[in-house]
Structures are given as structure tokens and as C-alpha cells.
C-alpha atoms as one frame of an Amber mdcrd trajectory, in Angstrom:
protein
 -13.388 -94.372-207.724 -13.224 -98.198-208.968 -13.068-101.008-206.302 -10.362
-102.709-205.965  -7.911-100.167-205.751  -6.186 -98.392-203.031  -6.799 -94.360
-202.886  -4.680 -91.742-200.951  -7.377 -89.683-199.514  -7.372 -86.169-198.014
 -10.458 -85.933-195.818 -11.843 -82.755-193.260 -14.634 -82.723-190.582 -17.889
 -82.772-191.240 -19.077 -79.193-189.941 -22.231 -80.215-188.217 -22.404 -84.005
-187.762 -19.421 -86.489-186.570 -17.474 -87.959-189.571 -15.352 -86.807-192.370
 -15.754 -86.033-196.069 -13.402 -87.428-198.653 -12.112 -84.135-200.480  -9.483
 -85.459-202.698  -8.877 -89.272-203.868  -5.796 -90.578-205.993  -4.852 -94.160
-206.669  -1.531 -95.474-204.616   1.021 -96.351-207.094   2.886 -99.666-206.714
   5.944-100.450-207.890   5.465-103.954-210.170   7.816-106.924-210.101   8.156
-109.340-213.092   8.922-112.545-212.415   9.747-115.320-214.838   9.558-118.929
-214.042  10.349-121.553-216.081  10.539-125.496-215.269  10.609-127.689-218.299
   7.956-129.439-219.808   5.979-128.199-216.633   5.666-124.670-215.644   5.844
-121.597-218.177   4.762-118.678-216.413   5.363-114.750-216.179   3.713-113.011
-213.296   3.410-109.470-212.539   2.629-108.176-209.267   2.227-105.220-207.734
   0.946-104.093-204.008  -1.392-107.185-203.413  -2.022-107.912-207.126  -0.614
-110.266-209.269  -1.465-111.062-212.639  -0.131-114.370-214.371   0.481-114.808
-218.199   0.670-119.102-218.544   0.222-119.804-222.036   0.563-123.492-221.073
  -1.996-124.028-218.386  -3.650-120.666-218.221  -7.727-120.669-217.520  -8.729
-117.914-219.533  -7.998-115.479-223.033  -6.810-112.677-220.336  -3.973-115.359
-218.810  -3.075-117.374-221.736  -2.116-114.429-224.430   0.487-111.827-224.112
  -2.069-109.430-225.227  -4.758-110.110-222.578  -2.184-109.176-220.020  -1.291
-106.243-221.566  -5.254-105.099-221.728  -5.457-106.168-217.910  -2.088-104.099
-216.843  -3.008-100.905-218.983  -6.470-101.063-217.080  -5.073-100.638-214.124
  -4.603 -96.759-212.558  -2.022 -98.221-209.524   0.775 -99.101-211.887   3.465
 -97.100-211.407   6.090 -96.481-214.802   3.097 -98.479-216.717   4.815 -97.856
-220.007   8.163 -99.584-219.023   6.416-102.676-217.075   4.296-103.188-220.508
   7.633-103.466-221.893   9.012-105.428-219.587   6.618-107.817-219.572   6.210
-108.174-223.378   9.843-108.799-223.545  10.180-111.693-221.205   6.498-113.189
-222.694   7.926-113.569-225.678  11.307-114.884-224.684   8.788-117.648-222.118
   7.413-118.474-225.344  10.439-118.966-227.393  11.602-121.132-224.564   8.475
-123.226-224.893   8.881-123.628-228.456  12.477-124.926-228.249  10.832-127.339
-225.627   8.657-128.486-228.554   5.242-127.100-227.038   3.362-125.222-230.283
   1.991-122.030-228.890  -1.037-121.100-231.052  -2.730-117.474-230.143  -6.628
-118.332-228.673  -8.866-116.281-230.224 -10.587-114.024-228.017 -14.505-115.646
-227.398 -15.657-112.755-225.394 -16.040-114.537-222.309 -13.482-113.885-219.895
């Protein structure tokens, strides 16, 4: 079990004490919502989110290698078990990165890839 995630649980009685013991445990699956938002010259984000989650790529403003590159959002999403269709919201969201950064381009904003320093 990892924190942070929500588990469906089947539980029975403890035989000789009061409580319950967790026999089975599988991660809920949320359905995720990708959201682009775009105001010019300002705001270039794509956010994902899912149950309570959400996860922004902002190459613009973003804080750290995991928000400011496509690919750091893709390692975070395909870390996470409570994605549900994880192969088509990768997709998703790769598609309408790369269109945020072609719009930032045209905006004349240069988007240069940070290298990844290991410190997150």
C-alpha cells in the first residue's frame, strides 16, 4: 500500500478481539480531466486531475523539473496506480502539452527543455 492513495478494501472480524482485518486492498480508479488554459503572455498551463489530485505542467512559471517539462508529468502520471485508462490520458496530455507549447512559441516565449538536476 503507498500513502496517498485511496484503496477499496474488503475487511472481516477479528475472531477473538474487536476490530477488523484488511483482507484485500485495490487502488480506486479516477477518471482524469485535462484541462488547458491559456491567457496570453500570462498563463500557459495544462492540468490533470483526478479524484483530489491534480498535477500541473506550466512550462512558463512552473517551480520544479516535474511541472515545467512534458516529460516530468508523464513520469508523475505513470507513477500513479489510481489512473484510470492511463495509456489514453498520457496521450491526451502529451497532445495538448505540445500544442500549449506551440502556442507559447507563436507568442514569442522560447521554451528550452530544463535539464533534469535531480532535485525535485
Amino acid at each position: 500500500m503507498q500513502p496517498n492513495i485511496l484503496y477499496a478494501v474488503e475487511m472481516k472480524p477479528m475472531h477473538k478481539q474487536h476490530g477488523y482485518v484488511v483482507v484485500a486492498a485495490t487502488p480506486v480508479l479516477f477518471k482524469a480531466v485535462i484541462e488547458t488554459i491559456i491567457v496570453p503572455k500570462t498563463i500557459y498551463q495544462v492540468t490533470v486531475t483526478f479524484g483530489n489530485k491534480k498535477i500541473f505542467f506550466d512550462p512558463k512559471d512552473g517551480k520544479s523539473f516535474n511541472s515545467r517539462t512534458i516529460e516530468g508529468v508523464v513520469g508523475v502520471l505513470d507513477n500513479r496506480p489510481d489512473i484510470a485508462d492511463k495509456e489514453q490520458v498520457l496521450a491526451t496530455f502529451r497532445k495538448q502539452a505540445q500544442a500549449l507549447v506551440r502556442n507559447m512559441e507563436t507568442d514569442r516565449y522560447l521554451y528550452i527543455q530544463p535539464k533534469n538536476t535531480g532535485l525535485k
